[in-house]
VEXKE-341678 format. One record per residue (C-alpha): y, z, x; residue number from 0; residue in three letters. Coordinates in steps of 0.02 Angstrom, whole numbers. Example, Ala and Ser with C-alpha at 12.3 -4.5 7.8 and 13.67 -1.06 7.14 Angstrom:
BEGIN
+--------+--------+--------+-----+---------+
|     py |     pz |     px | num | residuo |
+--------+--------+--------+-----+---------+
|   -225 |    390 |    615 |   0 |     ALA |
|    -53 |    357 |    684 |   1 |     SER |
+--------+--------+--------+-----+---------+
***
This chain:
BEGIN
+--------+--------+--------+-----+---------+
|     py |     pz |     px | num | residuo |
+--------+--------+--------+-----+---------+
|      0 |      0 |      0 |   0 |     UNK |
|    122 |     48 |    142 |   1 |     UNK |
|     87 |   -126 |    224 |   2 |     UNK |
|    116 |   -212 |     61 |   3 |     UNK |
|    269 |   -122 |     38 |   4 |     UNK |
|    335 |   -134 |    200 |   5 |     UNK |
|    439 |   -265 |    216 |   6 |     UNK |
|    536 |   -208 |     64 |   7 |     UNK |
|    561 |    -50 |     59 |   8 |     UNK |
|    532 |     88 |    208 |   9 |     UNK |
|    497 |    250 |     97 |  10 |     UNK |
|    407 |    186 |    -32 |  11 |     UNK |
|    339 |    296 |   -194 |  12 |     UNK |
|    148 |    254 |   -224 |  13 |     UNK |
|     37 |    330 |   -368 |  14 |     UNK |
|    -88 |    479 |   -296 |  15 |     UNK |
|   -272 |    410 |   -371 |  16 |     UNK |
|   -299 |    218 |   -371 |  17 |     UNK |
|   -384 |    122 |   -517 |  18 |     UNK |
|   -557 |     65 |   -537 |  19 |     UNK |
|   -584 |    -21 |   -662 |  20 |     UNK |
|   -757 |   -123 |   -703 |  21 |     UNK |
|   -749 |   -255 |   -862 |  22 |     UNK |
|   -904 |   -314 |   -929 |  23 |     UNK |
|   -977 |   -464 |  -1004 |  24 |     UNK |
|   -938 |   -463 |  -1181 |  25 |     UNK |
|  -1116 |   -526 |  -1211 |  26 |     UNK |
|  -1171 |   -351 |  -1153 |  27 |     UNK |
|  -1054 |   -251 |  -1253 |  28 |     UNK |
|  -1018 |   -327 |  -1407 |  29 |     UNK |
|  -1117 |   -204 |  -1487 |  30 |     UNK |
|  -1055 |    -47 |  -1410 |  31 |     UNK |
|   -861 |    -58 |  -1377 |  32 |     UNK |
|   -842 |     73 |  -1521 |  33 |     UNK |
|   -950 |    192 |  -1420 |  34 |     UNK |
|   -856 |    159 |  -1254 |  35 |     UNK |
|   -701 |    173 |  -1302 |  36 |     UNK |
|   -754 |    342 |  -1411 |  37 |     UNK |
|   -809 |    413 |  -1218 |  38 |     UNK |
|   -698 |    334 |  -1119 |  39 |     UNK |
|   -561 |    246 |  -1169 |  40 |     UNK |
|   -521 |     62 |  -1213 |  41 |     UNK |
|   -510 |    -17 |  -1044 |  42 |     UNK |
|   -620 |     57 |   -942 |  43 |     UNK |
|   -769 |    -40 |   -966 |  44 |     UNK |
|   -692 |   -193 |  -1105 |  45 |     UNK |
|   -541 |   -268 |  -1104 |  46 |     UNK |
|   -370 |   -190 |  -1133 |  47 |     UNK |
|   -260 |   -285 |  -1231 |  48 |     UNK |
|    -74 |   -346 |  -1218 |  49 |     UNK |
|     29 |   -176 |  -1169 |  50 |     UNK |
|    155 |   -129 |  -1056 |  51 |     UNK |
|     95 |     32 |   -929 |  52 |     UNK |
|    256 |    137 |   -979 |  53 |     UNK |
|    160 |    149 |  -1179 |  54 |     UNK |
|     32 |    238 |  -1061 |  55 |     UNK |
|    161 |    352 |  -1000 |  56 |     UNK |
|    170 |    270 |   -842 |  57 |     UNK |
|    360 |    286 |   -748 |  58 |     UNK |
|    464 |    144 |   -815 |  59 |     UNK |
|    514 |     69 |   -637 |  60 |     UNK |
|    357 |     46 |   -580 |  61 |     UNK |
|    256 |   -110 |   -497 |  62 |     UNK |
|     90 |   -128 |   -517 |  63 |     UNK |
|    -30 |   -196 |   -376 |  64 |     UNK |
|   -196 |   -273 |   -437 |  65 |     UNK |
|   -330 |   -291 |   -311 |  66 |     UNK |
|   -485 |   -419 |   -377 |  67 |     UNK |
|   -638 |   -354 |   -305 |  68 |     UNK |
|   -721 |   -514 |   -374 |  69 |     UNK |
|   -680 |   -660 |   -460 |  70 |     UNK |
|   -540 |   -646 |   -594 |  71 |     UNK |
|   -513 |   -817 |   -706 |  72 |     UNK |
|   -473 |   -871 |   -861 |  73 |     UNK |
|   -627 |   -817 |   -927 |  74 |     UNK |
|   -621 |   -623 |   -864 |  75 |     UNK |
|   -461 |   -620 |   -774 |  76 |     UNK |
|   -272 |   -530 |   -809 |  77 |     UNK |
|   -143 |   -606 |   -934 |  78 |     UNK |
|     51 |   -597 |   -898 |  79 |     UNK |
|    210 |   -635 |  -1014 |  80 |     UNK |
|    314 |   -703 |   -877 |  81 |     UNK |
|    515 |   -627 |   -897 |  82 |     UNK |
|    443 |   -514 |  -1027 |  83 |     UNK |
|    488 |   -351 |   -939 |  84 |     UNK |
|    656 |   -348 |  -1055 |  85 |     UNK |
|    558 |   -406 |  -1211 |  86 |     UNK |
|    537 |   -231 |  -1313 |  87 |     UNK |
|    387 |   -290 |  -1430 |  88 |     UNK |
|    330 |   -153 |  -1566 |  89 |     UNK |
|    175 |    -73 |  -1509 |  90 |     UNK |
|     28 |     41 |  -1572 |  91 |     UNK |
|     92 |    228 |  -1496 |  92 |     UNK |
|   -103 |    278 |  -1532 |  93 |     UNK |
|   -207 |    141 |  -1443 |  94 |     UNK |
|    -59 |    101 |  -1327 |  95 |     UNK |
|    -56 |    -92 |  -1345 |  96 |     UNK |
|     55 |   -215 |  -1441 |  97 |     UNK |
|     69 |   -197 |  -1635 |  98 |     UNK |
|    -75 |   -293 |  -1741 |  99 |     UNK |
|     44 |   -464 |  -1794 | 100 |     UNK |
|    169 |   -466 |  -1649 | 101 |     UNK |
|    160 |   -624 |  -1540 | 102 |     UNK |
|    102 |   -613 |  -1363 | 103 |     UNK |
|    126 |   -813 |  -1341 | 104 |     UNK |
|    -51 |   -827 |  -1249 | 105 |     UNK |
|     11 |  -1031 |  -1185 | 106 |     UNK |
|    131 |   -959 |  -1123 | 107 |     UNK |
|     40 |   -829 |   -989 | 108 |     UNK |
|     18 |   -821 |   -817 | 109 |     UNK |
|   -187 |   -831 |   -792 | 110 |     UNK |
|   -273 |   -743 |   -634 | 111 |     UNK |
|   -375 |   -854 |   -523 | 112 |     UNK |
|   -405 |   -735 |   -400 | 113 |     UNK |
|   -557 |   -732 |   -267 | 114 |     UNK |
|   -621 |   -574 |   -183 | 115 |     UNK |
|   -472 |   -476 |   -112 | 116 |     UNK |
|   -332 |   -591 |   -181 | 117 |     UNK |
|   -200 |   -459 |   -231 | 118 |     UNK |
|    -67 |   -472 |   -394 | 119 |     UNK |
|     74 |   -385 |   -371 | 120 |     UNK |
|    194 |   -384 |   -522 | 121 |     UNK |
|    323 |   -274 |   -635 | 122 |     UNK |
|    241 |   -156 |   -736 | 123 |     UNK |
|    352 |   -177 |   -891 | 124 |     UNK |
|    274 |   -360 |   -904 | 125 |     UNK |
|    192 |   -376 |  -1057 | 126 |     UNK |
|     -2 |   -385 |   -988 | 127 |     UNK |
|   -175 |   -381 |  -1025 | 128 |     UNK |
|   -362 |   -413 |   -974 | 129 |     UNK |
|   -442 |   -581 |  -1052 | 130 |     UNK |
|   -606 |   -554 |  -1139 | 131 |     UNK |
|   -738 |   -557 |  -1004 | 132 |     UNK |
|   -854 |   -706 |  -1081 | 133 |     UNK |
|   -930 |   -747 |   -917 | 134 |     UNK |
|  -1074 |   -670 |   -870 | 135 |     UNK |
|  -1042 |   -568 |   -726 | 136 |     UNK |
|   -959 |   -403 |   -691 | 137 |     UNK |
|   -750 |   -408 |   -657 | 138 |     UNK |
|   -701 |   -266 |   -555 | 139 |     UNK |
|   -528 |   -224 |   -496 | 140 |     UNK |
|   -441 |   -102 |   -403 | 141 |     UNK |
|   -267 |    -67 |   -453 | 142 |     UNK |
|   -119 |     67 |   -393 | 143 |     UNK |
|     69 |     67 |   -467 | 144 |     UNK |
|    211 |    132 |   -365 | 145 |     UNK |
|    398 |    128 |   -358 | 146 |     UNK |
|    530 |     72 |   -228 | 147 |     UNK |
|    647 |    204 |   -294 | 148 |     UNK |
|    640 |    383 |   -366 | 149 |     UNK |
|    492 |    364 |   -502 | 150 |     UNK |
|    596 |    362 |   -674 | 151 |     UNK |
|    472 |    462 |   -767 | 152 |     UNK |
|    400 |    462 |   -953 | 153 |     UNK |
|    486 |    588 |  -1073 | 154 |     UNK |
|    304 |    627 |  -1115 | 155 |     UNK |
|    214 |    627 |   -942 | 156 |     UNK |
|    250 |    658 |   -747 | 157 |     UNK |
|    132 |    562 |   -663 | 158 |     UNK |
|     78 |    616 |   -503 | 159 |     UNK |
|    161 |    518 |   -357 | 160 |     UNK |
|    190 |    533 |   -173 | 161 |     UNK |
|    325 |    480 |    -53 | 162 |     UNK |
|    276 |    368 |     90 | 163 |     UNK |
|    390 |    413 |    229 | 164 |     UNK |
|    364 |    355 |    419 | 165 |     UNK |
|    156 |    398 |    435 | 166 |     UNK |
|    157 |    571 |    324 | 167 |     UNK |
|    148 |    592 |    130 | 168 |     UNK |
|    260 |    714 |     37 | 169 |     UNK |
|    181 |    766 |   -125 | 170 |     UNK |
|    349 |    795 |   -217 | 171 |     UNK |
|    316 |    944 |   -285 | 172 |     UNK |
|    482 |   1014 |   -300 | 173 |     UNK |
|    521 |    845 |   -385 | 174 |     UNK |
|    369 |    888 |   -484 | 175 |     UNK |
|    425 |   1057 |   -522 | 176 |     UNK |
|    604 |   1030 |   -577 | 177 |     UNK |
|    600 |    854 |   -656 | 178 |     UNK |
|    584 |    806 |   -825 | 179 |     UNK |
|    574 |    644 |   -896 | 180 |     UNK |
|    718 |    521 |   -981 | 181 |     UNK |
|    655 |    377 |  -1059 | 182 |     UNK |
|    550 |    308 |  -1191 | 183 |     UNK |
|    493 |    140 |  -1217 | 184 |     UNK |
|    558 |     48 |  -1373 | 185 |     UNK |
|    492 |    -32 |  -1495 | 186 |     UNK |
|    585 |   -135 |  -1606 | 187 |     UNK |
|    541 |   -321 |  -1565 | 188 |     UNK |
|    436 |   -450 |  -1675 | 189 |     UNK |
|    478 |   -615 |  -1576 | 190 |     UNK |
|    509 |   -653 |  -1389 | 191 |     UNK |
|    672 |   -777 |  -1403 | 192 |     UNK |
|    652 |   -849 |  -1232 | 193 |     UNK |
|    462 |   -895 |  -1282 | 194 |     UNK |
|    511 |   -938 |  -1473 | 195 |     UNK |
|    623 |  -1075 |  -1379 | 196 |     UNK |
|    471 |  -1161 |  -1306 | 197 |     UNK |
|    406 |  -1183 |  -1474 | 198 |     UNK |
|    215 |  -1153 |  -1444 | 199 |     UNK |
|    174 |  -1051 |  -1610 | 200 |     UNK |
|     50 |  -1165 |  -1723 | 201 |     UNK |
|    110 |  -1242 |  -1863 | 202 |     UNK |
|     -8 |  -1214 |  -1981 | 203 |     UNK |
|    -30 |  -1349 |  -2132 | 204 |     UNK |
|   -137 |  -1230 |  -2257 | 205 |     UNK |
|   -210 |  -1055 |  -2226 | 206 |     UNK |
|   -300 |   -922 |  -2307 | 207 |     UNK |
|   -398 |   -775 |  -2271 | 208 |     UNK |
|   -549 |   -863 |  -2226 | 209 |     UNK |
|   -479 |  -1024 |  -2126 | 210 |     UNK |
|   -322 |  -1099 |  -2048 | 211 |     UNK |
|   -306 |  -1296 |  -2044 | 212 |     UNK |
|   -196 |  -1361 |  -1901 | 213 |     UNK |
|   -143 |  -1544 |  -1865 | 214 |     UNK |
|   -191 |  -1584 |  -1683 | 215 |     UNK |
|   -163 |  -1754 |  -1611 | 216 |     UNK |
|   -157 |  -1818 |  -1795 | 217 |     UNK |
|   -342 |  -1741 |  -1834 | 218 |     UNK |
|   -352 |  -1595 |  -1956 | 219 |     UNK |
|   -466 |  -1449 |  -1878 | 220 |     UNK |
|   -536 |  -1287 |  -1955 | 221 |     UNK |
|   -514 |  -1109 |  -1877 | 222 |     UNK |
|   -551 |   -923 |  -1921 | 223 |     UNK |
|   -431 |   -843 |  -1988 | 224 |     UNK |
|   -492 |   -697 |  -1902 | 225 |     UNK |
|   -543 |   -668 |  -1726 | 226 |     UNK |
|   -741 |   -612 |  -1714 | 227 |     UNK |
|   -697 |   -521 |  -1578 | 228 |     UNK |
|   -568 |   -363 |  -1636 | 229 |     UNK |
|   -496 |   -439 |  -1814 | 230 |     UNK |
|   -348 |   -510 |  -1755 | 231 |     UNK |
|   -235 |   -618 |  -1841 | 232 |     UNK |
|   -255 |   -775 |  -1741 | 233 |     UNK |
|    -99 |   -859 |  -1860 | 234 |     UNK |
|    -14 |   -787 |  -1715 | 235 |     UNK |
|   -148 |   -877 |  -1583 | 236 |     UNK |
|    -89 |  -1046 |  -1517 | 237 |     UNK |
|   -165 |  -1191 |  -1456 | 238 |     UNK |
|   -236 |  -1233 |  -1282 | 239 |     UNK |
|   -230 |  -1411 |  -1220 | 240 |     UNK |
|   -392 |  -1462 |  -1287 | 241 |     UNK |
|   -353 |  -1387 |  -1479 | 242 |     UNK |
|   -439 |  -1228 |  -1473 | 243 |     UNK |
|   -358 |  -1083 |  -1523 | 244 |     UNK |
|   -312 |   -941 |  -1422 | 245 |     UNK |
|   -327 |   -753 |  -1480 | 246 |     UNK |
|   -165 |   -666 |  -1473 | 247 |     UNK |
|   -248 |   -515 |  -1423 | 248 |     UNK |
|   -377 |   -560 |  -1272 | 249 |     UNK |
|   -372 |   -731 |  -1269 | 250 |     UNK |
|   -566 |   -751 |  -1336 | 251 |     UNK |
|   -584 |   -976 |  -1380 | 252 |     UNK |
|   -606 |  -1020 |  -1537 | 253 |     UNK |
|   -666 |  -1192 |  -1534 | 254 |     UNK |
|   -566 |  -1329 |  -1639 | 255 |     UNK |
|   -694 |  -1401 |  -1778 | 256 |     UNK |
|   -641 |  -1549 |  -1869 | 257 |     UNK |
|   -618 |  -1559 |  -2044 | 258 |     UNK |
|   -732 |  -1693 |  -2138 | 259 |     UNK |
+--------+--------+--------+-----+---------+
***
């Protein structure tokens, strides 16, 4: 972390415990998630969806550095809103993740494709989120936050970070002690107006709450309304470039089948 840091910044503020985090096939856990997440958590084993890490108390100036132990693509990889850090989208305060029916613009995301040891390193406060793992191997990731300046902690939570200072740690616990945290995270938005510019919602041409009909390349195609996955709304899903639709939530396919 100090190495990464380095070059911009010389006493650097880094998060005490890394990350491990091990996402597995879908295929395997389809039938337990409930379970899992009952135990441990959602994310720890399946995918977490769309979020920001201040919703999970997390100090609001903080960058987040993802290290792929193994491959990470588009079919078990990381989702990013680029610019989103000022977008304020409503979100679930219990599960932590963006509000069921608020865009995430999955077109519009930055995909990992990450080897072995490729590191991400990107704003917390970017809307983000792990893409159904429908391959059929293991993802695992190590991942550690930290701050260039003072941590600006969670009115809820004081996470516990160290100072990196020449080659010694101080543990901060006088910050620790005396500090008490400022901020909240908001949650007030329902569209992203620099991605509502690109235009990339579907257009739906009939809908109910079994199907949605889209026009693609002037051929009508049938989806779920529904994604099989978690129930989400996939009227706010968009299209990749081959027609199938994209979940809003983890980005499961849902193949384009043509209308007769």
């Amino acid at each position: 972390m100090k190495r990464l840091l380095a070059p911009h910044v010389a006493s650097p503020y880094i998060e005490l415990q890394p990350n491990f985090r091990l996402h597995l096939p879908y295929k395997e856990i389809k039938d337990h998630e409930a379970l899992i997440e009952s135990k441990m958590g959602r994310g720890k084993l399946n995918p977490h969806g769309q979020h920001k890490d201040s919703w999970r108390y997390h100090p609001k100036n903080t960058i987040n550095i993802w290290l792929s132990l193994t491959q990470a693509t588009q079919d078990n990889g990381l989702a990013i809103l680029p610019q989103s850090a000022d977008y304020q989208p409503k979100f679930d305060i219990k599960k932590q993740e963006i509000a069921n029916g608020i865009k995430t613009y999955p077109i519009q995301q930055y995909v990992s494709q990450m080897n072995p040891g490729d590191a991400l390193i990107f704003k917390a406060e970017l809307l983000h989120g792990s893409i159904i793992n429908t391959s059929d191997k293991t993802r695992a990731t190590l991942s550690m936050r930290c701050t260039t300046e003072k941590p600006e902690f969670h009115k809820k939570v004081i996470y516990n970070y160290i100072k990196v200072k020449a080659n010694k740690f101080e543990n901060l616990s006088l910050e620790k002690l005396t500090a008490s945290g400022t901020f909240e995270p908001e949650s007030v938005d329902t569209i992203f107006a620099p991605a509502e510019k690109k235009q990339t919602s579907i257009q739906p041409i009939e809908f109910d709450d079994k199907t949605i009909k889209i026009m693609f390349k002037k051929t009508i195609y049938s989806y779920p309304r529904w994604c099989s996955h978690a129930g989400t709304d996939l009227l706010n899903g968009e299209l990749d470039a081959h027609g199938n639709l994209l979940c809003p939530s983890h980005r499961l396919c849902h193949l384009a089948k043509r209308c007769n």
